[in-house]
N, C-alpha and C positions, 0 to 999 in steps of 0.2 A: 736309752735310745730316743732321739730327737720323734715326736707327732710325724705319723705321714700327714695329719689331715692339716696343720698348720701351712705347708703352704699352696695347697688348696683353698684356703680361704683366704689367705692374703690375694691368691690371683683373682676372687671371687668380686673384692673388694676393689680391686687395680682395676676391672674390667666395669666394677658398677661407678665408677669414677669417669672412666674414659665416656661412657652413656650421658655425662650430664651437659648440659650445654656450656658451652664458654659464654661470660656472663662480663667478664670486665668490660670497659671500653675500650676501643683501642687507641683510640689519642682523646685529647680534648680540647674545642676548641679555643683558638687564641685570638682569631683577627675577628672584627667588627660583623663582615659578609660570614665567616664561619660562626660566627656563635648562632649568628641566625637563622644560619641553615639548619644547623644544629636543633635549634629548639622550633623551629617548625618541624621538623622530621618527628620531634616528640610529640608536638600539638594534633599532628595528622594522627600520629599512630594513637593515640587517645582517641580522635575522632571515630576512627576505623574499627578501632575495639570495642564503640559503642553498638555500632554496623551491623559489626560481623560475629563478635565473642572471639573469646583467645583462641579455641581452636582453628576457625577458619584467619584469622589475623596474619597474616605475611608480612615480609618485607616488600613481596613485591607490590601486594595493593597500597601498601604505604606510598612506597617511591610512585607509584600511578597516583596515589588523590594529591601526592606531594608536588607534582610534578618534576623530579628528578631523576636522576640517574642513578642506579644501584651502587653505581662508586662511590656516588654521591654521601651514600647512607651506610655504606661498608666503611667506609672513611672513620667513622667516628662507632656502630655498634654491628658485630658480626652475625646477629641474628635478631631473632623476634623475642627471642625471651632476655636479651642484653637490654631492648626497650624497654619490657614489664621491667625488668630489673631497677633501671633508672625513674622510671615512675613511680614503682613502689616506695624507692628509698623517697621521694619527694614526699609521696602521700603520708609516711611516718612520719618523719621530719614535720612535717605540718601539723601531724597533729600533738609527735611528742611537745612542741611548741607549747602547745592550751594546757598542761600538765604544772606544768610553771608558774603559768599564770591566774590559774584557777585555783591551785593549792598550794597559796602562800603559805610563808612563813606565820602571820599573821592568824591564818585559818587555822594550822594546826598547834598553834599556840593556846585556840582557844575553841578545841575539835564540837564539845557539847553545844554547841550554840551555831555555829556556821560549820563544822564540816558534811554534814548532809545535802544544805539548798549547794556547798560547793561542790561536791561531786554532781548532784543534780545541772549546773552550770555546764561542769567538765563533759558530761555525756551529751548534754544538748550542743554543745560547740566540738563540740568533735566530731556529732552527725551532721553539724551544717558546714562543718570544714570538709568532711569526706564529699557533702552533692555538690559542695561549688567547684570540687576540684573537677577536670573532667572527667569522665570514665571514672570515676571515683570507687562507684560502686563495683565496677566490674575490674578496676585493680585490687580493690578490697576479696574479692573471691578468687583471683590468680592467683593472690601471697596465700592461699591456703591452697588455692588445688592442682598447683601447677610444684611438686617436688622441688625444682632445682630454685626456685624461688623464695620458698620456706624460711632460707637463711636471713631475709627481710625481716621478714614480720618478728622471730625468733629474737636477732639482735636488737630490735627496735625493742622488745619488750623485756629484754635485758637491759637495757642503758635506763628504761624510766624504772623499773624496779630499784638501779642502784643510787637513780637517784632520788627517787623516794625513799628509800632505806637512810642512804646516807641524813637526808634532812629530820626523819623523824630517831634515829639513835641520838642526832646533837639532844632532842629534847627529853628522848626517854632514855637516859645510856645504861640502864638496869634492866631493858626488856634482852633475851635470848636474841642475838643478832641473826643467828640461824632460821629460829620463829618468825623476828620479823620478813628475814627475807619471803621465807615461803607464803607469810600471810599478804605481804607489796606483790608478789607475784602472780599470786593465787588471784586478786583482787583486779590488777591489769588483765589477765588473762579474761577473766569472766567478765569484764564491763567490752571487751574488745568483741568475746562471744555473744554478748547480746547486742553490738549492733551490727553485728552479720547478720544476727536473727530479724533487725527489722529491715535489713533488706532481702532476705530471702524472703520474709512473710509483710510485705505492706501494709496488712490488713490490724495488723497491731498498731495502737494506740501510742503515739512517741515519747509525750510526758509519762504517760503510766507507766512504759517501759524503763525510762531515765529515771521515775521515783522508784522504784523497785528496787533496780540497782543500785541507787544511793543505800536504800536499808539495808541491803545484803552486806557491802562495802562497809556502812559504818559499823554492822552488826558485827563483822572480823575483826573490825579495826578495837572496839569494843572489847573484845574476848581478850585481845593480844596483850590491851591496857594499858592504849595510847588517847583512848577517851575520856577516860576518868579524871575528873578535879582530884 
């Protein structure tokens, strides 16, 4: 006899689905005048979210500091968390960026000797990448406390895990590829939790936090036995 309660929880699911907001864009623009509406519409609502915080954030006080027309901005995103959406992916993007660039091939060639001051780099330029951006900080706290959002941050820290994974198996190809995942993981996650923490807590010290982080980081990295001559 087929579960009563199975599709009870399929409609449970159907229903917390329909709850989430639409997130895509709805077009994107193409002419010279559209793009730039476009990214002003973004520039304000950054503005506005420094203002106000995501909960009071509208579209319509956008469209008023933007000076547009609501068609204007339905045009291209159907809500306020389609904005955070578009923002958020930028603000990753920026900074999966310094990821690259900070832990070269080079660095982890020769981890005992430069992969510390490089993560120490990596944290420091990834918190001056997040305050240059606008509203940096306060999209840094939407991709965590805004649910339909989540998928941001979640992806973003899946694509640097694979590609850190991927760069450090060419050099260790006898570490547990499983291991290392969960240790690249492990290690993005916690360097991205502490600098939530120095913006929920300003009163912390920035280098001391970033050195911290480095020992934790190469500490794993250490264990896993990608440090070792």
């Amino acid at each position: 006899m087929p579960s009563a309660r199975a599709p009870q929880t399929e409609s449970i699911l159907d229903a917390k689905a329909l709850l989430l907001p639409e997130l895509g864009l709805k077009k994107l623009p193409t002419q010279k005048r559209a793009l730039e509406t476009y990214e002003l519409i973004l520039a304000v609502a950054a503005r506005v979210l420094v203002d106000v915080g995501v909960d009071r954030l509208s579209t319509n006080l956008v469209c008023k500091e933007a000076g547009l027309s609501p068609a204007a901005l339905y045009r291209y995103f159907p809500n306020k968390y389609a904005l955070l959406h578009e923002l958020g992916v930028r603000l990753m993007n920026a900074q999966n960026v310094l990821v690259e660039s900070c832990l070269t091939p080079e660095v982890l060639m020769d981890p005992v000797d430069r992969l510390q001051p490089a993560l120490v780099q990596l944290f420091l330029e990834t918190y001056r990448v997040t305050c240059e951006t606008p509203a940096g900080h306060w999209i840094t706290r939407a991709l965590r406390a805004v649910p339909s959002l989540q998928e941001v941050r979640l992806q973003s820290h899946q694509a640097v895990t694979a590609e850190m994974q991927h760069g450090l198996s060419m050099l260790h190809p006898t570490i547990d590829p499983e291991q290392m995942r969960v240790t690249v993981r492990m290690s993005v996650d916690m360097t991205y939790a502490a600098l939530e923490m120095l913006f929920d807590d300003p009163t912390l010290d920035l280098n001391r936090v970033a050195q911290t982080n480095a020992w934790l980081v190469y500490d794993m990295f250490n264990r896993l036995g990608t440090v070792k001559r």
